[in-house]
C-alpha positions in Angstrom: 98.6 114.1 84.1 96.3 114.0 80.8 93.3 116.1 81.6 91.6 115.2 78.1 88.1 114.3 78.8 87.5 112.7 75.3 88.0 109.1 76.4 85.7 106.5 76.2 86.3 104.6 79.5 86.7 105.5 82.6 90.0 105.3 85.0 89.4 104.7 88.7 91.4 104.0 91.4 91.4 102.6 94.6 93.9 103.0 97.5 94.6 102.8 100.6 96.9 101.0 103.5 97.5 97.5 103.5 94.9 95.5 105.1 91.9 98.1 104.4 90.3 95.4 101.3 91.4 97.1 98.3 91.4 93.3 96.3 88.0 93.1 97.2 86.2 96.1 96.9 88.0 95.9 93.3 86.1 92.6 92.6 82.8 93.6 93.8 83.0 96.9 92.2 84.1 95.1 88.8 81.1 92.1 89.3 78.9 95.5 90.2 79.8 97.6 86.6 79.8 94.7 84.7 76.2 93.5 86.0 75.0 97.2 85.0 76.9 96.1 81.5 80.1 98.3 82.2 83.3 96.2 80.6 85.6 96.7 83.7 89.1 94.8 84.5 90.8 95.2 87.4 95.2 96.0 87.2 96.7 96.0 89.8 100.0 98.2 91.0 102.9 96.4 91.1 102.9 94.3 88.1 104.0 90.6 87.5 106.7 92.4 85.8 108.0 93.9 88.9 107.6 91.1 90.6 110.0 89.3 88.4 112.4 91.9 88.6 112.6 91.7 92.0 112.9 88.1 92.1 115.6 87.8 90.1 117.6 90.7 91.7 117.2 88.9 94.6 118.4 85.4 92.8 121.6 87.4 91.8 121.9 88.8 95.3 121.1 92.6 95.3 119.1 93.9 98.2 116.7 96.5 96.9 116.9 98.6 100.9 118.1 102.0 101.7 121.1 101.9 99.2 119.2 100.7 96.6 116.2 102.6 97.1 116.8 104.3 93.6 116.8 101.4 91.7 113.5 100.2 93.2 111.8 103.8 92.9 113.1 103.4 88.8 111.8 99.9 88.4 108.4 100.9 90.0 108.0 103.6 88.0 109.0 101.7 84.8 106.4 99.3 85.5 103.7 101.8 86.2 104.6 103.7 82.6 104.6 100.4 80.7 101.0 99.2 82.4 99.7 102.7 81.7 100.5 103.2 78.0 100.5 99.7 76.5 97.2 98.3 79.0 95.4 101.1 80.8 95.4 103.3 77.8 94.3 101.2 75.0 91.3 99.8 77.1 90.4 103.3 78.4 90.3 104.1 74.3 88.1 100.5 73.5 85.6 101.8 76.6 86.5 99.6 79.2 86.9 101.1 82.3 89.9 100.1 84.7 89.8 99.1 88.2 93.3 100.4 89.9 94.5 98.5 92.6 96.8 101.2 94.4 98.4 103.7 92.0 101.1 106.5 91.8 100.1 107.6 95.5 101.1 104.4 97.2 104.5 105.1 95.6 104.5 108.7 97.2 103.0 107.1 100.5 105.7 104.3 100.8 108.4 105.8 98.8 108.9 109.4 99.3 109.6 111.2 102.9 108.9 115.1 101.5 106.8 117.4 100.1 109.1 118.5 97.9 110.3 114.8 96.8 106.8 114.0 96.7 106.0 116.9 94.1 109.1 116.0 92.0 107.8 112.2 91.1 104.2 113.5 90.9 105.2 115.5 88.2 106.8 112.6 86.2 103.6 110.5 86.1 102.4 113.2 83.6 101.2 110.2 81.2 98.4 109.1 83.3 94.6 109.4 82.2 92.4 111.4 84.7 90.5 109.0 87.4 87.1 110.2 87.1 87.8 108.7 91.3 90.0 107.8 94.0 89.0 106.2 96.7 90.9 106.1 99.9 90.0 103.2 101.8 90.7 104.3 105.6 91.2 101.6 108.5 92.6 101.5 112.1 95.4 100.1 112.3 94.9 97.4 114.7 91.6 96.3 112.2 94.4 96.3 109.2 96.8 94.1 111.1 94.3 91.9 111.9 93.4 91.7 108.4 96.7 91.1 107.4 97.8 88.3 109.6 94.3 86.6 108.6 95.9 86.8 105.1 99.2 85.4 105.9 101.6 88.3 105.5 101.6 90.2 108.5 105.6 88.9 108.1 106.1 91.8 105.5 107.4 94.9 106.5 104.4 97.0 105.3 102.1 94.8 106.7 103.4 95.5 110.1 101.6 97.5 112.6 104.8 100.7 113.2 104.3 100.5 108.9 100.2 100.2 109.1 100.6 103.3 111.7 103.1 105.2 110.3 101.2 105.2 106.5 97.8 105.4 106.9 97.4 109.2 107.8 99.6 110.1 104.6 96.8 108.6 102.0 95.2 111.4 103.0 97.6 113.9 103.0 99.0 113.4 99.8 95.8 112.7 98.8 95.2 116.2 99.5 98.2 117.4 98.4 98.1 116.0 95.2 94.6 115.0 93.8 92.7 118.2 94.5 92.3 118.1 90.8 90.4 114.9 90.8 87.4 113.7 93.1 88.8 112.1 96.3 86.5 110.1 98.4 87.6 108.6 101.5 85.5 105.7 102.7 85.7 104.1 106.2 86.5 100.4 105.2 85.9 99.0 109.1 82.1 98.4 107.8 80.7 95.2 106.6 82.1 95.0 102.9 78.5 95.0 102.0 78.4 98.3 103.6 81.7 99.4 102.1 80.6 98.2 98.5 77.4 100.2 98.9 79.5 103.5 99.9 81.8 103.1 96.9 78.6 102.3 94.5 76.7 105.6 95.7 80.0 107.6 95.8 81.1 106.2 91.5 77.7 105.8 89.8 76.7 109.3 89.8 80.2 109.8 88.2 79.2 107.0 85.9 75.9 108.6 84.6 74.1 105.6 85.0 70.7 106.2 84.9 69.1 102.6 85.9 71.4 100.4 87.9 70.6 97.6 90.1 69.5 97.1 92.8 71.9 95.7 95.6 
């Protein structure tokens, strides 16, 4: 990954499980930066494009499962490289700081089963800029499926509770694993989101340099 510390912006990202309020901590963080006059947009990982790419593989009748599971990794990481380099990048360079919804470690997290596979792909994403943060929202399980089925799709295989279960511990690991060049908070997201958005604003804005912000 780019280590350059000359751009203007700032690259954060937030990630977690499903069901821990990623979307939303994203919009109150981005209503929260751009109160204190911070240009922030929020991307989010998968793409639209990938979306369509799965829908029309689907319309033409290939099953991205097990034996496919190489054409999906490919198409997500496609779709990562082209939001990087022709969105994420050229913002970061205008000085408006990005919002990631999930990021290359949900793709480790769902994706990859080994260390060693793990280390392989991470050393492919070489073209991202340096988060100056990465959250790791952390839920219980049960409190994620509930979220989930609030939402409507709890049907999904992630959204499951054997996927919720099986996942969650590994943000951390690989978190662990792989970001121990960058500064990884983990923030229990079974608060209030007041109380969650007050823990992410305390944990970014010294990061930020922000002399006078506002108050909550």
């Amino acid at each position: 990954m780019n280590n350059s510390n000359n751009q203007e912006g700032n690259y954060i990202i937030l990630e977690g499980n499903s069901g821990v309020g990623k979307d939303t901590q994203a919009y109150l963080l981005q209503k929260w930066l751009t109160d204190n006059e911070i240009n922030a947009i929020i991307v989010n990982e998968p793409t639209r494009f990938y979306a369509l790419c799965m829908k029309y593989l689907k319309r033409i009748h290939i099953d991205l499962d097990e034996k496919n599971k190489l054409l999906k990794i490919v198409l997500i990481f496609i779709d990562r490289f082209f939001l990087i380099n022709f969105k994420v990048k050229p913002l970061i360079r205008k000085g408006i700081t990005i919002i990631s919804v999930r990021s290359f470690i949900s793709m480790m997290v769902y994706q990859f089963d080994t260390f060693t596979s793990r280390a392989r792909v991470y050393k492919f994403h070489f073209f991202l800029p340096k988060p100056i943060l990465i959250i790791i929202y952390d839920v219980d399980p049960l409190i994620s499926l509930k979220r989930v089925e609030k939402r409507g799709t709890s049907n999904k295989y992630h959204d499951k509770l054997e996927s919720l279960r099986k996942h969650r511990p590994l943000y951390i690991e690989i978190s662990k694993d792989f970001c121990n060049k960058f500064a990884v908070e983990v923030i229990d997201a079974s608060e209030p989101l007041e109380a969650v958005h007050r823990k992410t604003i305390n944990i970014l804005q010294p990061r930020l340099k922000i002399d006078d912000v506002l108050n909550f």
